[in-house]
C-alpha positions in Angstrom: 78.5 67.3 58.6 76.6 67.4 61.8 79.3 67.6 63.9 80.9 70.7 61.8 77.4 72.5 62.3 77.7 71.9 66.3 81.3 72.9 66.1 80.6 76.2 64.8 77.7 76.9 66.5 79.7 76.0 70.1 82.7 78.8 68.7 79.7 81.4 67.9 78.3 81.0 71.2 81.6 81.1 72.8 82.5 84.6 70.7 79.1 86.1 71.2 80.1 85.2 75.5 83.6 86.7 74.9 81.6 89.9 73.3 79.3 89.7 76.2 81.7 89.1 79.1 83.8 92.1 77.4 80.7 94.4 77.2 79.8 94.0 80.7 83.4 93.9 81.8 84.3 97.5 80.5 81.0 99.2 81.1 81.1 98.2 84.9 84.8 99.8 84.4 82.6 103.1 83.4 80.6 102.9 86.6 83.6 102.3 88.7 84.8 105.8 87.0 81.9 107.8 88.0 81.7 106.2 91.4 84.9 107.4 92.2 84.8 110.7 90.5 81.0 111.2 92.7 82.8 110.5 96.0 85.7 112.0 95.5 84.0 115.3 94.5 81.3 114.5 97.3 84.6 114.8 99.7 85.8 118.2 98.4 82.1 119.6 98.4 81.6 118.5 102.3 85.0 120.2 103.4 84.2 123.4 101.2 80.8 123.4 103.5 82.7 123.0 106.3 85.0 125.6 105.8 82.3 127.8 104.6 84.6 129.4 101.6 83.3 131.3 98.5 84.4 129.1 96.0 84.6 125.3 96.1 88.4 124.7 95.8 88.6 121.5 97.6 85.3 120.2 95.7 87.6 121.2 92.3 90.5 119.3 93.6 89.3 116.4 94.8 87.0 116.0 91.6 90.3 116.4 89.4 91.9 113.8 91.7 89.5 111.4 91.2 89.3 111.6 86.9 93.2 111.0 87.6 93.0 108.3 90.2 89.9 106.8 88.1 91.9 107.0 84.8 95.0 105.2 87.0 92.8 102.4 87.7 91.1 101.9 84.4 94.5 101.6 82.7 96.2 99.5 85.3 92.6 97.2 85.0 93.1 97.3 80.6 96.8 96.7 81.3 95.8 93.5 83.2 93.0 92.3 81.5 95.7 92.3 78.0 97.7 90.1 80.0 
């Protein structure tokens, strides 16, 4: 009987890890997105200051480019992560 009580408490700690290694694993995925979002769009706001222009296509751009590039890696890191 004891050892059926240490047994499941060892699989709810092991579970509640799992839940915890899982929770920390996909919300450092979210920072990773907004890191590269921030520096990508940093990139296209410095070259719209260098070039001095009216209205910040390059900071558009390159914020666009890095949702998509963020979104690439977030699905390549799920696709892994499943296998």
């Amino acid at each position: 009987m004891a050892d059926e009580k240490s047994n499941s408490t060892d699989e709810n700690q092991s579970s509640g890890k799992k839940a915890l290694n899982s929770y920390a694993y996909y919300t450092s995925m979210g920072f990773q997105m907004i890191a590269v979002i921030g520096v990508f769009a940093f990139i296209g706001y410095k070259i719209d200051e260098g070039q001095a222009s009216k209205t910040p296509l390059f900071t558009a751009f390159f914020s666009l480019a890095g949702v998509f590039i963020s979104l690439y890696l977030v699905i390549r890191s799920v696709k892994k992560n499943k296998s």
